[in-house]
N, C-alpha and C positions, 0 to 999 in steps of 0.2 A: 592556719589562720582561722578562726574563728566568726561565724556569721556578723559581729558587733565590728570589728577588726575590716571586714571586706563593705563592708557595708559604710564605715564612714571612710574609707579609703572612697569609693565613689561617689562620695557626698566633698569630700576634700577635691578629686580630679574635676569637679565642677565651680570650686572656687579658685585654682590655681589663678595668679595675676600674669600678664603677661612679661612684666619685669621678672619675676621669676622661669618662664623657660625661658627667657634671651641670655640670664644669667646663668641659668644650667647649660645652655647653649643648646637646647632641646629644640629651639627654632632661631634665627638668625637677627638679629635686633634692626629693628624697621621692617622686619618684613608682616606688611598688612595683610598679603595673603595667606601667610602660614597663621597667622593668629586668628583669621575670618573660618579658616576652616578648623583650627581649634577649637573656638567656640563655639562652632556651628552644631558639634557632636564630638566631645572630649571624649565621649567611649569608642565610637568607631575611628577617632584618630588614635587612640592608645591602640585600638587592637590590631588596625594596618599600618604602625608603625616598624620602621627597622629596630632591631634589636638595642643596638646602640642610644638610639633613642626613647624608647621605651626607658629603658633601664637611667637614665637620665632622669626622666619626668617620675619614675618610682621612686628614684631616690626622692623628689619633691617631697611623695606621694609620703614615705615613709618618715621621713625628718617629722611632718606635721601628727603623725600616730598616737594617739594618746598611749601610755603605757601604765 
């Protein structure tokens, strides 16, 4: 990955919508508190996340990549 590459990947995990992790199923649809603390700090949620999830919200992360 390349610093241009990591760099708008964390400019993208700051604009994720919420309809998109309910639909990646990365947080449960209605749930206010999982989206309060997503956007509270999207980096320390990606990084104390389970695996499984993570990897959900990368896939986000990655679909949006410019190539």
């Amino acid at each position: 990955m390349t610093f241009a590459e990591f760099h708008n990947a964390l400019r993208i995990l700051t604009s994720i919508d919420r309809h998109e992790l309910e639909a990646a199923g990365v947080i449960k649809a209605g749930d206010h508190n999982a989206w309060g603390t997503f956007t509270r700090d999207p980096f320390r949620w990606f990084i104390r996340a389970d695996d499984a999830s993570a990897a959900k919200l990368w896939g986000i992360i990655e679909r949006r990549q410019r190539r």
